[in-house]
N, C-alpha and C positions, 0 to 999 in steps of 0.2 A: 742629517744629510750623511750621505755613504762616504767618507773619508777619503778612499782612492778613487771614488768617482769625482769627489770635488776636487779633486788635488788634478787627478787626467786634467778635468777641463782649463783649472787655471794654466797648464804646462799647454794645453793646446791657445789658450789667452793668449799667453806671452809671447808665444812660437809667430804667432799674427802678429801682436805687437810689433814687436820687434824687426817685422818682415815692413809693416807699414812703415816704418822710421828707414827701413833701408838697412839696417843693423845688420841683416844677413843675406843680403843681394848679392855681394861679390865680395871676394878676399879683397879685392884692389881697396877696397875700403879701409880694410884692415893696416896697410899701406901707411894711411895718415896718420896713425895713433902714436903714442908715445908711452912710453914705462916709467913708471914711477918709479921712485927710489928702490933701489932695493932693501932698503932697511923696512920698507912699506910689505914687504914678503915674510919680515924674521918674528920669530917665536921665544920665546923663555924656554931653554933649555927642557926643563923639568917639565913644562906644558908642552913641548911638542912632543918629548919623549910619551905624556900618560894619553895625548891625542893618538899619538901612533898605534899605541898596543890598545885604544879606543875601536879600532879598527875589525877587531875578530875578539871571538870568546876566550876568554882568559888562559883555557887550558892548552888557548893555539900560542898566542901574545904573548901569558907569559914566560915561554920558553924562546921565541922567535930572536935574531937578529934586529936591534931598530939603527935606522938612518937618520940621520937630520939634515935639513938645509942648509950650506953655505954657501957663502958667494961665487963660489966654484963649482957648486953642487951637493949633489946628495953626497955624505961620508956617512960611515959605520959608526957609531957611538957606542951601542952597544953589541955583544956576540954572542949569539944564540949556540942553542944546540937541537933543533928539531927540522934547519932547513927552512921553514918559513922568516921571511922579511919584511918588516912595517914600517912602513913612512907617511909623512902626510905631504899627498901632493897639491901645489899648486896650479894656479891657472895655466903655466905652461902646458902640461898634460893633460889638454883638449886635445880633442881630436882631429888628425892630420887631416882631415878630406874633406866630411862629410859626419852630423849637417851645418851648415856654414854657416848659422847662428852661434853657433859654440864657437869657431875662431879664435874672435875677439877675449875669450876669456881669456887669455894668455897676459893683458893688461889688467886683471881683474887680481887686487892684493887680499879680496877679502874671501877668494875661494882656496875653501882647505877640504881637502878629500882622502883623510885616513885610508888606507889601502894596505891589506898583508897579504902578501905573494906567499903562494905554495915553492916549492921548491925546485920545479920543473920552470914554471911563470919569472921567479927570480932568477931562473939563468938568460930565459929569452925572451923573454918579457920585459921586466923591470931595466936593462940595458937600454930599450925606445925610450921609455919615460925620463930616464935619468939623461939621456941626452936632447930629447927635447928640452927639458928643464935649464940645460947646459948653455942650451944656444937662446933661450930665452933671456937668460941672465944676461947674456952679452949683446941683450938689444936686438937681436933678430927680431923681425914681423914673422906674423903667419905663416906667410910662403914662403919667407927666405927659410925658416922652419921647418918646412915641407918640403925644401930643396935639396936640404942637409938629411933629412931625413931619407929620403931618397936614393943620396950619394953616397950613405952608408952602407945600406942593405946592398946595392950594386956591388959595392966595392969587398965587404965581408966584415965592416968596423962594426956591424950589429948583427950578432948572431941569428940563423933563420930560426923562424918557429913549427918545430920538428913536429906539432901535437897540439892539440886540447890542455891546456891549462887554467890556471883560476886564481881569485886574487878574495878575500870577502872585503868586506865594504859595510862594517855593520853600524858603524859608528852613530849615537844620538847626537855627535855633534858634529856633525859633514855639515858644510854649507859648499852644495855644487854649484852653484852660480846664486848671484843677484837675483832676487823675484824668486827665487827656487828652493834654496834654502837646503833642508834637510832629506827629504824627500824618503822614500822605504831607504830598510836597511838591505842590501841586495849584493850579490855575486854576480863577480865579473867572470865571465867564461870568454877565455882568450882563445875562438876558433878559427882560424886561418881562412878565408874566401868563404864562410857563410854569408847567405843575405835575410833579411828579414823572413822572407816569403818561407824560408828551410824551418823557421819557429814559428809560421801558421800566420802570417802578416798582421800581429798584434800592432795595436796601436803603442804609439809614444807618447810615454806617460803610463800606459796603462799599467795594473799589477800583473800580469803577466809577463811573461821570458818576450824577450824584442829586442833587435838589434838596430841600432841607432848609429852606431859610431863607428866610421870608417868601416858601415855593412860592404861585404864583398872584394876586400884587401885583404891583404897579409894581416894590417891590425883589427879584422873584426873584433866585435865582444858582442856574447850574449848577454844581456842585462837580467839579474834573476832577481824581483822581488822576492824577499822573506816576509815572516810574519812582522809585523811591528812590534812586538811584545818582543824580540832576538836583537834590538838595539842595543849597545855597548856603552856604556858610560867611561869618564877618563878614571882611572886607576892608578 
């Protein structure tokens, strides 16, 4: 069986799933939930750092800035010199809007999503994450989330996104959500008000370029599959 075709369909499975249960009918749902401990989110040192630079090819990572989680948020662990930044994010950095099956992973301790920002990305980019992340920790739901999120960009606490930026995502050991797992190792393209239909209205899930996440906001993202064979192991 064709790999990304079986992998599409199970993502389009669960997308039902999930919709059957009600899972992603409304934020208000979201509402009810609760967070786990926080200690249900922390890493070993040493395994978050070789998760992080798991993120991109070696000759990006190893030179890069990495962040770790604390209870307070992301901090700098270690200081690069090439301008790119790697961390592994948590469920908090789902996506604000849209599609609202993702939400809920904000309560979700067992998603880790290595991520290293280019250098453009890590000024206005990686700011939204690290304060979603922010307000996660201190108990927000989704919306209150989304509210804050909001009240930011309004106000100027998160810098605009001036451009096209990028983040890679190549890691063998991402788990993007529950049921989903691993999935291609792929680029985030951080384009400002694109929507799907602007990359030829590919399916989700599929291996080709699709936007899924907050398509048609400030936080788009083109989703780039790569080859499988361009996965990154921890180092």
């Amino acid at each position: 069986m064709n790999t990304s075709t079986g992998l599409q369909g199970h993502l389009v499975a669960l997308a039902i799933a999930l919709n059957a249960v009600g899972f992603a009918s409304s934020c208000a749902q979201a509402e009810t939930k609760s967070y786990p401990p926080v200690s249900a989110y922390h890493l070993p040192r040493d395994r978050e750092i070789a998760l992080a630079r798991s993120a991109a090819p070696e000759n990006v990572s190893g030179a890069a800035s990495v962040k770790l989680l604390t209870p307070d948020g992301f901090k700098e662990e270690v200081t690069g010199s090439n301008g790119f930044v790697c961390m592994v994010m948590r469920g908090f950095a789902a996506p604000t809007y849209t599609p609202e099956m993702f939400l809920d992973l904000v309560y979700d301790p067992a998603v880790l999503a290595p991520i290293c920002f280019n250098e453009q990305a890590a000024r206005e980019v990686m700011p939204y994450y690290e304060l979603r992340t922010r307000l996660g920790l201190k108990g927000q739901s989704p919306v209150e989330i989304r509210r804050g999120i909001e009240s930011a960009y309004a106000n100027g606490t998160l810098p605009p996104r001036t451009g096209v930026s990028f983040a890679y995502m190549w890691s063998a050991e991402q788990n993007l959500a529950s049921g989903i797992g691993h999935w291609h190792p792929h680029l985030m393209i951080f384009a400002p008000g694109l929507t799907n239909a602007m990359v030829g209205n590919n399916g989700f899930g599929s291996p080709a370029p699709q936007l899924s996440d907050d398509a048609g906001t400030q936080f788009s993202v083109i989703v780039v599959p790569v080859d499988q064979a361009l996965a990154q192991h921890s180092r």
